[in-house]
C-alpha positions as CSV (number, residue, x, y, z in Angstrom):
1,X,86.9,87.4,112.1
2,X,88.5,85.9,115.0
3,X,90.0,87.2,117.5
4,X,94.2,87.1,117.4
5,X,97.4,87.6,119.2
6,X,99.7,90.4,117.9
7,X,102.8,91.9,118.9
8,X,102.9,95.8,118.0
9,X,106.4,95.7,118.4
10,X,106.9,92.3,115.6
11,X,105.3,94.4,113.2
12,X,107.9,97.0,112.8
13,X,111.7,97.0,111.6
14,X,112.1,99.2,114.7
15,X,114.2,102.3,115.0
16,X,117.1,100.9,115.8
17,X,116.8,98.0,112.9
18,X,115.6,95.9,115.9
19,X,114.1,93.4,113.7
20,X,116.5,93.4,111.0
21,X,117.4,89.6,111.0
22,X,113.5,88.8,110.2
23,X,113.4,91.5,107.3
24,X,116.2,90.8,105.7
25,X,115.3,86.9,105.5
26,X,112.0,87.8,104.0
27,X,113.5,90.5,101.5
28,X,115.9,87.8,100.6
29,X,113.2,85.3,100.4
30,X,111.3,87.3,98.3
31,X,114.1,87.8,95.4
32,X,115.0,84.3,95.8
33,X,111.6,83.6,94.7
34,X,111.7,85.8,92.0
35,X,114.7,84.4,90.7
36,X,113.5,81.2,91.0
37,X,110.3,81.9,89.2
38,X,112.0,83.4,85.6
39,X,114.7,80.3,86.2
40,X,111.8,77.7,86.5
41,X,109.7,79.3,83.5
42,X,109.7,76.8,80.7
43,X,113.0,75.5,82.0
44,X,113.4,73.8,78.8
45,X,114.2,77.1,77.2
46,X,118.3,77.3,77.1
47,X,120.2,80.6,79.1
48,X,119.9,83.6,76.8
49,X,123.2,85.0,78.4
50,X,126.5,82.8,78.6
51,X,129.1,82.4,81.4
52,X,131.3,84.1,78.1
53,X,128.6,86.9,78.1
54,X,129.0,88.0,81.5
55,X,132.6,88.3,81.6
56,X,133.0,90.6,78.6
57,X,134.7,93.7,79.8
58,X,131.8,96.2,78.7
59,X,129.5,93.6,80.5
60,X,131.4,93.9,83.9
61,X,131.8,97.5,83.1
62,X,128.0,98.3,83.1
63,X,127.7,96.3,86.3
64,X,130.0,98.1,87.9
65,X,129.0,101.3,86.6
66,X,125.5,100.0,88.2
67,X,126.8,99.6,91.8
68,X,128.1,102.8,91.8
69,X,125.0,104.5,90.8
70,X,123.1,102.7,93.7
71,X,126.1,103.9,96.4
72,X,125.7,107.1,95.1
73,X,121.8,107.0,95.2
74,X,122.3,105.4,99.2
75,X,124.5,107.9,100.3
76,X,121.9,110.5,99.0
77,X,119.6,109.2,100.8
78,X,121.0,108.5,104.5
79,X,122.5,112.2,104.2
80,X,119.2,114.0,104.1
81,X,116.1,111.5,104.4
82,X,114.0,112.5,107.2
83,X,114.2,109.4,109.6
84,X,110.5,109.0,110.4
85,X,110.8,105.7,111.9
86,X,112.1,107.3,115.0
87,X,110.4,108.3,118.4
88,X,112.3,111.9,117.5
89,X,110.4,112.4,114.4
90,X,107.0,114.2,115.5
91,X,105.6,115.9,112.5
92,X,104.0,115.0,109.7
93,X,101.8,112.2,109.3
94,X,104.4,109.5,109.0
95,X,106.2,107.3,110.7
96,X,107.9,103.5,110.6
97,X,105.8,101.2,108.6
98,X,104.7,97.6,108.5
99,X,107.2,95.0,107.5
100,X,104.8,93.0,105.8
101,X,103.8,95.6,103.6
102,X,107.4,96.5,102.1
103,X,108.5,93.0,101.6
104,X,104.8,92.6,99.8
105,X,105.1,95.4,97.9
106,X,109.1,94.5,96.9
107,X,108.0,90.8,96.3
108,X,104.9,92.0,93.8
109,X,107.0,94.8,92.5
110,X,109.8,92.7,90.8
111,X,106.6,90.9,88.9
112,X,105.8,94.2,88.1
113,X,101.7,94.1,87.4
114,X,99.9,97.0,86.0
115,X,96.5,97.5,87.9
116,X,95.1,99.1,84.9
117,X,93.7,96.1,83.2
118,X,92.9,92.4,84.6
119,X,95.4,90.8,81.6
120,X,98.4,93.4,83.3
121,X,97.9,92.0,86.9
122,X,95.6,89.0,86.8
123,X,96.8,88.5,91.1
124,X,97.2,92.0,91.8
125,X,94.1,93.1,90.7
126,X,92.2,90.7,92.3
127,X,93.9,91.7,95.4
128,X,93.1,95.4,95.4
129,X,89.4,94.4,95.0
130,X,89.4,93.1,98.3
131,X,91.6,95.3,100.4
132,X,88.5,98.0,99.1
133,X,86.0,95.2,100.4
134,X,88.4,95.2,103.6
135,X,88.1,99.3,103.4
136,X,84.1,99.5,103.3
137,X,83.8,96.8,105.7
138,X,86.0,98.7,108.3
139,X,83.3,102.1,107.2
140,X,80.6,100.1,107.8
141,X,79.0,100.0,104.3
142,X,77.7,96.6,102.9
143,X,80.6,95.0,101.4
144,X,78.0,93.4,98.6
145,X,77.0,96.8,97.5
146,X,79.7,99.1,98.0
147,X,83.1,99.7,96.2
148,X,86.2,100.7,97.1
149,X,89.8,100.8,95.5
150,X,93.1,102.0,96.0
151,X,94.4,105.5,94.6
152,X,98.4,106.8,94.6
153,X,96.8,109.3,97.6
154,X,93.8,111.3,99.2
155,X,94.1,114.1,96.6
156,X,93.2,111.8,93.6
157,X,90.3,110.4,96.2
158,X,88.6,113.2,97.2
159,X,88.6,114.6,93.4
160,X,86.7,110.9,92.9
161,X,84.3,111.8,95.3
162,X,83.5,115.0,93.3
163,X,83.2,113.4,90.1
164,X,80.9,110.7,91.2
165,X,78.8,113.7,93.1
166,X,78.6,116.1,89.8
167,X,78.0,113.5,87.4
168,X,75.4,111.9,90.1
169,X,74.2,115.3,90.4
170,X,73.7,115.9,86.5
171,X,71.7,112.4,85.7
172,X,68.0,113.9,86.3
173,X,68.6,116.6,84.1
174,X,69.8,114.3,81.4
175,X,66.7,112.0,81.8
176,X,64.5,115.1,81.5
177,X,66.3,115.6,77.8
178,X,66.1,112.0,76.5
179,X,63.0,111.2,74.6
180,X,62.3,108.0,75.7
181,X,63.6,108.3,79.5
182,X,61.8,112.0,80.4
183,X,58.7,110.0,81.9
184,X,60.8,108.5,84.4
185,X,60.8,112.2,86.1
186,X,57.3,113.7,84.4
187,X,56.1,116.7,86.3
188,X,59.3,117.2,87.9
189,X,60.6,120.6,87.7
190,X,64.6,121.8,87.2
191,X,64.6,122.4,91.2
192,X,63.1,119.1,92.3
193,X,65.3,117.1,89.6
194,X,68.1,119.1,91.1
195,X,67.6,118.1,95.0
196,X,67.0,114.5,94.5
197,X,68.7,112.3,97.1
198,X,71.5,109.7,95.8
199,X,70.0,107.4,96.5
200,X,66.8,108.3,94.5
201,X,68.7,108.7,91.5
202,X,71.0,105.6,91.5
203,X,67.0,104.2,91.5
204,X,66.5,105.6,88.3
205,X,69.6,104.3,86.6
206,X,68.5,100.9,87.6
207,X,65.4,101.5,85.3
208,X,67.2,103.5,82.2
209,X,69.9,100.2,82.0
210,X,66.3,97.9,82.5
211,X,65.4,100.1,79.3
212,X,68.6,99.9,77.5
213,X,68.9,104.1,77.7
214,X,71.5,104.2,80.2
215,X,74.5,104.8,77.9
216,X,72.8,107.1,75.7
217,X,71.4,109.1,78.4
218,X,74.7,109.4,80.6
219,X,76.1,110.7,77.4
220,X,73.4,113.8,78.4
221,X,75.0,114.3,81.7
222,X,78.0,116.8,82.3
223,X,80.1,114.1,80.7
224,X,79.1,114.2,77.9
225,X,77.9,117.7,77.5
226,X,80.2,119.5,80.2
227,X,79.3,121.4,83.0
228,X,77.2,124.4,82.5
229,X,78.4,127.2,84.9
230,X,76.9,127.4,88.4
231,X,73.7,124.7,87.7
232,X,75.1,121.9,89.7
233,X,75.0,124.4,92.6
234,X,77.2,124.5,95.5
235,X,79.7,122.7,97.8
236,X,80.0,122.9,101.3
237,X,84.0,122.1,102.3
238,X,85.0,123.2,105.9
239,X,87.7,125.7,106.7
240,X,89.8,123.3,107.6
241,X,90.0,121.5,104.0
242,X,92.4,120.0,102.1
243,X,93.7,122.1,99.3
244,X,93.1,119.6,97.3
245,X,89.4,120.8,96.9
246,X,90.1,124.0,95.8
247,X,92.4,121.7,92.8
248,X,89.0,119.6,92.3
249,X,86.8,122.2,91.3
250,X,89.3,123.0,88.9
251,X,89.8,120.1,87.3
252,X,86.5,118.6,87.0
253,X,85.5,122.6,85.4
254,X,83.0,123.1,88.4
255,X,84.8,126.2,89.5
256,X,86.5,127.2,92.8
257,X,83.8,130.2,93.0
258,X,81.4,127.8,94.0
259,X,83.0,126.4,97.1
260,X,81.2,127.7,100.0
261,X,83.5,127.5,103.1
262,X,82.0,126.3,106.1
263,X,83.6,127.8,109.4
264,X,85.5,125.8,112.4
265,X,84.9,126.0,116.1
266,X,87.8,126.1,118.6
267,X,88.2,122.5,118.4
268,X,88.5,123.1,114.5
269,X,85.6,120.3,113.7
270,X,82.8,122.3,111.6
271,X,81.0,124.7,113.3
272,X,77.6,122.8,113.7
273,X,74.7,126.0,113.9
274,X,76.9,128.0,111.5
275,X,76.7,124.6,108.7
276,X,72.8,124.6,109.4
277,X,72.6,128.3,108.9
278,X,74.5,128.1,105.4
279,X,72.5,125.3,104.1
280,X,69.4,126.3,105.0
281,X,69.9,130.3,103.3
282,X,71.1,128.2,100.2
283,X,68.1,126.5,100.1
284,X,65.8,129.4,100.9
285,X,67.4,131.5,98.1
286,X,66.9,128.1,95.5
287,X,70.2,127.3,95.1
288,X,71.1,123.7,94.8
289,X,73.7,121.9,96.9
290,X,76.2,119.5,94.9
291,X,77.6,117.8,98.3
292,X,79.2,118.2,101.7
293,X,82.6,117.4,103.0
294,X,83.4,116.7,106.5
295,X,86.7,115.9,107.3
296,X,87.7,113.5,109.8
297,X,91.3,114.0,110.3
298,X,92.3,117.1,109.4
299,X,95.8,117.8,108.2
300,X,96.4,120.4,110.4
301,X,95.1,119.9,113.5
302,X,93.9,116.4,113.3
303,X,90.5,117.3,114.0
304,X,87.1,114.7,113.8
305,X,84.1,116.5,112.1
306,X,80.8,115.8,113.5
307,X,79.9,113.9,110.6
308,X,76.5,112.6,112.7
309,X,75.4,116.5,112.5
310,X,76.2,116.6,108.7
311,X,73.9,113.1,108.0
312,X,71.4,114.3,110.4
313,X,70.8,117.8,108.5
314,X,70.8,116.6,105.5
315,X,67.6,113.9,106.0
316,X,66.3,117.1,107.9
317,X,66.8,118.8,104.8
318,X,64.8,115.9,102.8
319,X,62.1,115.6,105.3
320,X,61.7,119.6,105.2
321,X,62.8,121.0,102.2
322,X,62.5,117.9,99.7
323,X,66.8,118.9,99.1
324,X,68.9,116.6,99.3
325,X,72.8,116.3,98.2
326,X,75.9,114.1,98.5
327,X,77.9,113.6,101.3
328,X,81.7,112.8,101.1
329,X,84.0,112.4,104.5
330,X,87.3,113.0,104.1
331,X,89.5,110.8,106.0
332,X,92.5,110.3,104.4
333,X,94.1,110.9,107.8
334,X,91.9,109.8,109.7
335,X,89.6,106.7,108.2
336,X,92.0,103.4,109.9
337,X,91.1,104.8,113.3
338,X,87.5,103.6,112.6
339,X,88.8,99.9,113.2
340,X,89.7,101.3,117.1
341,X,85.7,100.9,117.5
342,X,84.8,97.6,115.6
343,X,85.1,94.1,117.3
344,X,86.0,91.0,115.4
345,X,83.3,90.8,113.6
346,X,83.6,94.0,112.5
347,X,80.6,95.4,114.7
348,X,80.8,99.5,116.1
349,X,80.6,98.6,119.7
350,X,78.6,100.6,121.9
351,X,80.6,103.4,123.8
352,X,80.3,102.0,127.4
353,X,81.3,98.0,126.0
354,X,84.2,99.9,123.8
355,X,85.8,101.7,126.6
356,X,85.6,98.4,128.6
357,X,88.0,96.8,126.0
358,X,89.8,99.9,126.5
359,X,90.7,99.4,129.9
360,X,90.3,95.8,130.2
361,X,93.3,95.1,127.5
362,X,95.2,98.5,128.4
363,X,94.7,99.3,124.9
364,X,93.3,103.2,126.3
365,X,93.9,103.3,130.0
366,X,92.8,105.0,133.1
367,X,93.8,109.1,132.4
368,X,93.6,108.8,129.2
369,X,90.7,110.5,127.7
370,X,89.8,109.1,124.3
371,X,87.3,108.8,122.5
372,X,85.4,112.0,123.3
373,X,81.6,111.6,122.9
374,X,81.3,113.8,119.8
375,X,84.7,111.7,118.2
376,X,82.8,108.9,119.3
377,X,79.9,109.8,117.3
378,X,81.4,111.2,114.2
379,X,82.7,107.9,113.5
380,X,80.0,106.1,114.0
381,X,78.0,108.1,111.6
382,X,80.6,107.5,109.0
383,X,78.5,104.3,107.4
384,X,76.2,106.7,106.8
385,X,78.1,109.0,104.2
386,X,77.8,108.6,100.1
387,X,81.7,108.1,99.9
388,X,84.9,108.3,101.8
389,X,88.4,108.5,101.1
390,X,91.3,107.3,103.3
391,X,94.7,106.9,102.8
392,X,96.7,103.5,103.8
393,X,99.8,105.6,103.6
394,X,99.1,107.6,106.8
395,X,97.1,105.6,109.8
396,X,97.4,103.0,108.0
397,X,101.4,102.7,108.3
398,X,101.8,101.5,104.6
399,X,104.1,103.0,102.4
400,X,103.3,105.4,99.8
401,X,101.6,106.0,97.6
402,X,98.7,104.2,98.6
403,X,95.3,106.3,99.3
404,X,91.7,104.5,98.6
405,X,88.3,105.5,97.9
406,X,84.9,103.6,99.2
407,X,81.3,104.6,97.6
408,X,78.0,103.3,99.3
409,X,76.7,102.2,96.6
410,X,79.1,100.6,93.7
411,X,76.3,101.9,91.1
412,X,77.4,104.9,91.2
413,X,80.5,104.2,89.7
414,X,78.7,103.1,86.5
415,X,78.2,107.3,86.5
416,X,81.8,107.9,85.3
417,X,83.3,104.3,84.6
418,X,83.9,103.6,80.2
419,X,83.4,100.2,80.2
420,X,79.7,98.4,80.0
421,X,77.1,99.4,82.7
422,X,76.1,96.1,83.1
423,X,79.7,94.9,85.1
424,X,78.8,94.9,87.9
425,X,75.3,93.3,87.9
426,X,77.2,90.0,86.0
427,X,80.3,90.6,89.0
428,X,77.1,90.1,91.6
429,X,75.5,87.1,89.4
430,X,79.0,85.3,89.9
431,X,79.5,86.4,93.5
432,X,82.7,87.9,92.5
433,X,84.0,90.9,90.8
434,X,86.5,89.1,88.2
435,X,85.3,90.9,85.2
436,X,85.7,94.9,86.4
437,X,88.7,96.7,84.7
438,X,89.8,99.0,86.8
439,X,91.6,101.3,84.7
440,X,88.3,102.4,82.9
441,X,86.5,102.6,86.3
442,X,88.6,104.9,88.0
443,X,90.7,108.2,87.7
444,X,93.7,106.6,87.3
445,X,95.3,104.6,84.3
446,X,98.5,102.6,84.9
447,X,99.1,101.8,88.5
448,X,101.2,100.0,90.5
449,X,100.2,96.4,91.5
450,X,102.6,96.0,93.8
451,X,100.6,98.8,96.1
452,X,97.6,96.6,96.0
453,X,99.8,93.8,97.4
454,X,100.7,95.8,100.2
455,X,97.8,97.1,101.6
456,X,96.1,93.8,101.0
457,X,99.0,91.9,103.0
458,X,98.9,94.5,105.5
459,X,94.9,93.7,106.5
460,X,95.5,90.1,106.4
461,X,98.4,90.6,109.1
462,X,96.8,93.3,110.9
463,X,92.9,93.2,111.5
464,X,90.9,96.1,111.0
465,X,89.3,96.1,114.4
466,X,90.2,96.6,117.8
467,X,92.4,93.9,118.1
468,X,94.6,94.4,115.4
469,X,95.2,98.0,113.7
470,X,93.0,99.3,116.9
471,X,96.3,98.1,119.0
472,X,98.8,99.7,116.7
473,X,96.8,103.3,116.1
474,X,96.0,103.1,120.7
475,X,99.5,103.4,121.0
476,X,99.9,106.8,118.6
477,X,96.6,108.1,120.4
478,X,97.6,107.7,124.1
479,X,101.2,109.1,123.6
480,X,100.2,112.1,122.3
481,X,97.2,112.3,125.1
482,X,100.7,112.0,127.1
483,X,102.2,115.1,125.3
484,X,99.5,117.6,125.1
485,X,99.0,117.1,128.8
486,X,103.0,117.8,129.4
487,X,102.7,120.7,127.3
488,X,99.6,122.1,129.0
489,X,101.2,121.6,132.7
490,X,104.8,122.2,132.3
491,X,106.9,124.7,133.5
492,X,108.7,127.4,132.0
493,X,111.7,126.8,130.2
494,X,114.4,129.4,131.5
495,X,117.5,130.4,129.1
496,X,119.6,132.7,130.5
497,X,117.3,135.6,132.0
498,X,114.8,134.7,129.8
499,X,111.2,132.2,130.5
500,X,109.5,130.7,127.6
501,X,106.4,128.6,128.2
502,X,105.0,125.9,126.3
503,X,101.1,125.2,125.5
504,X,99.0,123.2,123.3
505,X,96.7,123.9,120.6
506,X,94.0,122.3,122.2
507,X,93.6,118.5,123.6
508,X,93.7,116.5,120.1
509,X,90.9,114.3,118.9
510,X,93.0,112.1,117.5
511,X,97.2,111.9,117.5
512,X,97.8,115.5,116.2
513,X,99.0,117.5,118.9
514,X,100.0,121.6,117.9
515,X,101.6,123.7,120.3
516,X,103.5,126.6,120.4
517,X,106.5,128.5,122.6
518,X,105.6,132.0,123.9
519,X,108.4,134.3,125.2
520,X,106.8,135.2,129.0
521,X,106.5,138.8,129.1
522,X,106.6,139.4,125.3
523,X,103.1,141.0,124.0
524,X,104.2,140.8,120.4
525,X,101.9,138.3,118.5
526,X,104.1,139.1,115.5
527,X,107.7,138.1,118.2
528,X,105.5,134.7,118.8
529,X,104.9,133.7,115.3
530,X,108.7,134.1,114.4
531,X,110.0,132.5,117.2
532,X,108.0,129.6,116.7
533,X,108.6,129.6,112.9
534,X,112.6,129.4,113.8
535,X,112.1,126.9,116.4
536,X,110.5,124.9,113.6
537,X,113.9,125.7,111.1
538,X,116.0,124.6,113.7
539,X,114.2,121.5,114.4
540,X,113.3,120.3,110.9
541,X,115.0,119.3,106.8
542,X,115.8,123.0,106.9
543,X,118.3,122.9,109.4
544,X,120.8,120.6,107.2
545,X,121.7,117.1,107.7
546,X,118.1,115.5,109.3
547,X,120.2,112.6,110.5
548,X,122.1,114.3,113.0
549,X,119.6,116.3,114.0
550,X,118.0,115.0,117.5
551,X,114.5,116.5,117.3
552,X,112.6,117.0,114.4
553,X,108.7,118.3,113.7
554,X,106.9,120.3,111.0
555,X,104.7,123.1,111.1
556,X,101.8,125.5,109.8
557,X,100.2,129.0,110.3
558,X,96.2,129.4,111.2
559,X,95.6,132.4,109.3
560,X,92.4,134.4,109.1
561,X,92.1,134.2,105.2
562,X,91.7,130.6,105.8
563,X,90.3,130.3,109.2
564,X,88.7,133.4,109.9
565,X,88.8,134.3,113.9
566,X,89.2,130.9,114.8
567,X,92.8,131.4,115.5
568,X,92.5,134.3,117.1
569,X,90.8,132.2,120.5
570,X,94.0,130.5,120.9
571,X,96.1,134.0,120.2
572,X,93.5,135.2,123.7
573,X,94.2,132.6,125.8
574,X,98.3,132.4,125.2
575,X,97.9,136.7,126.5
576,X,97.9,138.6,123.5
577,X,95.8,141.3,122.5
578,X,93.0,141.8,120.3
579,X,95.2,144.4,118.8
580,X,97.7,141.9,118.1
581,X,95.5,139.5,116.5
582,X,93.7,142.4,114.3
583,X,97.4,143.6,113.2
584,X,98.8,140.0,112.3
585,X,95.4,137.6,111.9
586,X,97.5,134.6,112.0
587,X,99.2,132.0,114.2
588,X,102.4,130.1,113.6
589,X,102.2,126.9,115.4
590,X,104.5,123.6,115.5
591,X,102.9,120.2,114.5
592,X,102.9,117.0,115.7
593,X,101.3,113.8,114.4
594,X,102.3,111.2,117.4
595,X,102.4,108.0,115.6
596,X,105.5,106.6,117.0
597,X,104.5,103.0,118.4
598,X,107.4,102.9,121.0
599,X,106.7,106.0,123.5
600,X,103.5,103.9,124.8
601,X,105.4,103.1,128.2
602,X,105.0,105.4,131.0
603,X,108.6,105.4,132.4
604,X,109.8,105.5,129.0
605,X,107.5,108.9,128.0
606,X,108.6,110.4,131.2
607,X,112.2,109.6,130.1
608,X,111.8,111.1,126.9
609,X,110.0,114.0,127.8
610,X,112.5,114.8,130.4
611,X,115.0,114.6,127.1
612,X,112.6,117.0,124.9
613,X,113.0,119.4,127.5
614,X,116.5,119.8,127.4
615,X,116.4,119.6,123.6
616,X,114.1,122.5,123.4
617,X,116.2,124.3,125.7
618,X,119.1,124.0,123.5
619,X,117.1,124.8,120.8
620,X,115.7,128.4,122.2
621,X,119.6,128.9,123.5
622,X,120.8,128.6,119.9
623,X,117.8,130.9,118.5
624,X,118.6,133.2,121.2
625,X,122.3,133.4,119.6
626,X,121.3,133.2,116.5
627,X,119.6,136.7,117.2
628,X,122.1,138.4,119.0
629,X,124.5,137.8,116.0
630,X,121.7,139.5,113.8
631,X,121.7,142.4,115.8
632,X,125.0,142.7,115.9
633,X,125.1,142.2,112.4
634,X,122.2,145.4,111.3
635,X,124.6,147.5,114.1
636,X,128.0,147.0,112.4
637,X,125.7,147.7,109.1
């Protein structure tokens, strides 16, 4: 791919509509040719509806009836909308998103294709296929043997990558049953047909399909028969997890018992010798592993596992032990900041040639300090993993709902597709991959086409390498270096006779920066997690009307149920006691995803944070009343 010029600030409609001539031509352009399309469709056929027709009263009636609807349904929405296209929005993981991929997804929505079957969205489909190829190319997997699609989010991918991991998982057992397929895996016992590598066993269904056995020996597997309880064995999900993990053991009847959670480090990545400990008393006691998570990204603190440490112990573990499992990376926040490290031809560079780029085309500059070496790594180790989900709709500044899903190797999703096993060896006869239904392939039945269009439209305009998204995502990363370095050196705030200081979380791996306020002089661990939990009502939807509001984040608490004492090595360096921690065991904090494109200047940051400041001080002034008229309140009571 070729190296091209692009304007970060052309891709946007800006937060102030900046770009609103170009958008509004395009949107226009894109009904026009709509409309032009059902006019120009056997034009021969005569106008169904008369100029008499439209004039009938009831006819004008229902149009009228219709604008009002829609003023009613705008006014809902500029009254309490959270603006996240704004530079004052710095919460969640949203924030202003590419033109190109809302006029794509309005122009292919008024066509209205169903991604379900080929006949439902003959373009569309076709499209989705190779944003996916766009996906595993950007993971480094080989685009001719991997798969990847697009899901409505991360939740629906990640429970994807547990179904193709149990019913991998379950395959040697089934071939064991079958008649005609057991010597395939003679002499093998349950153990060792238990701890066979994915690879291994992807092998094997290459043989039973070269047999004809393949349907009538998946219909063996836990799909068939269901999932007896505890024999798949365990999975590994760090602390830090997405709920939606605990949801996929239910729904795919595995069982939330056998989650075993993996404990963070003060950085919040997994914990590196605890994850080797875990695994190898698991495999000393004989129990089987189902897979591994690591997340890169996490939702709370935006922190990059060390998936290199998670690839490396597990071929320690088949080199060893002979026990081997699946590995899934969850990055559905975190998987578009891979292109940051790939040139145009979508190569990882090498650390020292990558931060030359860096520098060289202030993309990082001098101060900033990004990548760390272990971030560095656990990217580069992501080519490495069984599957990975990432969501377009968060780094990848598409609209929603648009997750995705990538698997190594595309034969494992013969393993839980209902259409013919032998797809996808005709797709790879033809070069192409025309003849895969996707709706019989996937999770999902109907979906919308018009998502495909917009994450496909999205990588054509904006490359997913350094030069295109890695421009875009650099600007997200180096504000928010910016503003966990403010919050670590600045001073005081001062309210009346009282000082409230500011601190980070920790320095951020990626754009997530949490931080909290901490009365000076306050001891009260329990005084700190409500003040914090108010600053975050006054400063978020719950305060009223989001518009007018001029600074807006979100928020979550580190608990120990969740995190164990993780949380409590922030809690010792903001002052309080281990008393404190013991008698509360968890920490409210505010959070930030920085993904705002248009706080990259310097003079501009400094501007803005000088603006925050007085913001915040307002803020604590109004909490500060806001108590006093409580008090008041329980004296007069």
């Amino acid at each position: 791919m070729f190296k091209t010029s692009m304007n970060v600030d052309a891709l946007f409609l800006g937060p102030k509509s900046e770009n609103r001539e170009f958008f509004k031509e395009m949107v226009d352009y894109a009904v026009d040719e709509h409309i032009h399309w059902r006019a120009d469709f056997h034009p021969e056929d005569a106008p169904l509806l008369s100029p008499m027709d439209q004039h009938q009263p009831d006819f004008r009636n229902t149009l009228y009836r219709t604008e009002g609807i829609l003023r009613q349904l705008s006014s809902k929405l500029k009254t309490t909308s959270v603006p996240w296209f704004s530079p004052r929005y710095l919460g969640h993981m949203n924030a202003d998103t590419l033109m190109v991929s809302n006029i794509a997804y309005v122009m292919t929505m008024l066509y209205n294709p169903n991604n379900c079957a080929h006949e439902a969205s003959p373009t569309t489909t076709e499209l989705e296929l190779e944003a996916g190829r766009d996906l595993c190319a950007m993971f480094g997997y080989d685009v001719q043997k991997s798969w990847g699609h697009i899901t409505s989010g991360g939740t629906v991918a990640n429970y994807e990558g547990v179904w193709v991991a149990r019913n991998l998982k379950s395959l040697p057992l089934a071939i064991a049953q079958h008649a005609k397929a057991k010597d395939l895996v003679a002499g093998m016992s349950e153990k060792q047909l238990l701890n066979m590598s994915p690879t291994a066993i992807l092998d094997l269904s290459d043989e039973l399909k070269k047999r004809g056995l393949f349907e009538e020996v998946r219909a063996l597997t836990v799909r068939g028969v269901g999932v007896q309880q505890g024999q798949l064995g365990k999975f590994l999900v760090p602390m830090s997890k997405h709920y939606s993990w605990m949801k996929a053991m239910d729904v795919l009847g595995i069982g939330q018992e056998h989650i075993v959670p993996l404990p963070v480090d003060e950085n919040y990545r997994t914990d590196v010798e605890t994850m080797r400990a875990i695994t190898f008393k698991l495999i000393e006691a004989g129990t089987p592993i189902l897979g591994m998570v690591a997340v890169v990204g996490t939702t709370e603190e935006g922190s990059i596992d060390h998936v290199d440490e998670v690839i490396k112990l597990r071929r320690e573990c088949e080199e060893k032990y002979g026990v081997s499992f699946y590995v899934h990376v969850d990055a559905a926040y975190g998987g578009y900041v891979r292109s940051m490290f790939l040139d145009e031809n979508s190569k990882f560079m090498e650390y020292d040639a990558l931060i030359a780029r860096y520098r060289a085309e202030d993309i990082i500059p001098e101060g900033v300090t990004w990548p760390k070496r272990a971030v560095y790594e656990g990217f580069k180790a992501m080519s490495e993993a069984d599957s990975i989900t990432v969501d377009p709709h968060k780094a990848g500044f598409i609209q929603y709902a648009a997750g995705a899903v990538c698997m190594k190797d595309k034969r494992i999703v013969d393993l839980i597709s209902y259409h013919a096993a032998y797809v996808f060896e005709e797709a790879d006869d033809a070069g192409e991959e025309q003849n895969v239904v996707l709706g019989s392939s996937i999770m999902e039945g109907s979906k919308a086409g018009a998502t495909a269009a917009a994450v496909w439209a999205a990588h054509r305009l904006v490359p997913l390498n350094i030069s295109g998204y890695g421009k875009v995502i650099g600007r997200g990363i180096v504000t928010a270096d910016w503003f966990a370095q403010k919050l670590a050196m600045t001073k005081p705030i001062v309210v009346g006779n009282r000082r409230f200081e500011l601190r980070p979380l920790m320095h951020p791996d990626f754009h997530m920066v949490n931080f909290t306020f901490k009365e000076i002089g306050n001891p009260s661990l329990e005084d700190h997690n409500r003040l914090n939990q108010r600053m975050y009502e006054v400063c978020s939807y719950s305060s009223g009307r989001t518009y007018s509001n001029d600074f807006l984040t979100s928020s979550t608490s580190l608990a120990f149920d969740e995190y164990g004492d993780t949380p409590w090595i922030y809690a010792e360096s903001r002052g309080f006691s281990r008393k404190e921690w013991d008698k509360t065991r968890s920490v409210y904090i505010l959070r930030s995803a920085v993904m705002t494109h248009f706080l990259r200047d310097p003079q501009g940051f400094e501007d803005y944070w000088a603006n925050l400041r007085e913001i915040f001080a307002e803020k604590l002034g109004h909490i500060i009343d806001m108590e006093a008229k409580e008090a008041n309140q329980l004296k007069a009571a």
